[in-house]
C-alpha positions, 0 to 999 in steps of 0.5 A: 465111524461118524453118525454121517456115514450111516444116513444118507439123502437119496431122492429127497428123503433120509435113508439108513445105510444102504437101505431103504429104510428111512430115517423118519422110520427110526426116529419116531420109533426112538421117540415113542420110547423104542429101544435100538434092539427093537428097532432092528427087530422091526427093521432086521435088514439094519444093524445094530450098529446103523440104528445106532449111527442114525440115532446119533445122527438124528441128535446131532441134527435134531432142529434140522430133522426135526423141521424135515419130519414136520414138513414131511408131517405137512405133506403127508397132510396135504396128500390126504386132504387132496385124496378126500377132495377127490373122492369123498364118497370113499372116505364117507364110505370109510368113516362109516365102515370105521364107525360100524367096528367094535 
């Protein structure tokens, strides 16, 4: 099988297999230093076989999934700043919850 047969692109996001688990998922997993086997530990509705399929995929595509997972990053971003401009007092309330922890 070619590593295209184990990604597809539904709705604007990169999808494992018939899942709907993203490709984002298992590339910063694969990233941070995760093996495929951990990988389908954390995602055990994958094989094997489609966390390595979506790795070779990634690496055959990497500057184009690699500007797919910065603008993902940008718009992640984004949603958070619009959220805090909307509602700053839950997150001053948040802030100083966070500071109170040990």
């Amino acid at each position: 099988m070619k590593s295209e047969e184990y990604v597809s692109q539904q709705e604007g996001a990169y999808r494992v297999g018939g899942t709907r688990v993203s490709l984002d998922s298992i590339v910063y997993a694969f990233l941070e230093g995760q093996t495929p086997e951990t990988i389908v530990q954390w995602f055990p509705v994958l094989s094997l076989e489609e966390v390595y399929g979506a790795i070779t995929y990634y690496l055959a595509h990497r500057a184009e999934m690699d500007a797919y997972l910065r603008e993902g990053e940008l718009e992640a971003e984004r949603l958070r700043e619009r959220t805090r401009r909307a509602d700053p007092a839950f997150y001053q309330k948040l802030a100083s919850a966070r500071q109170r922890q040990p």
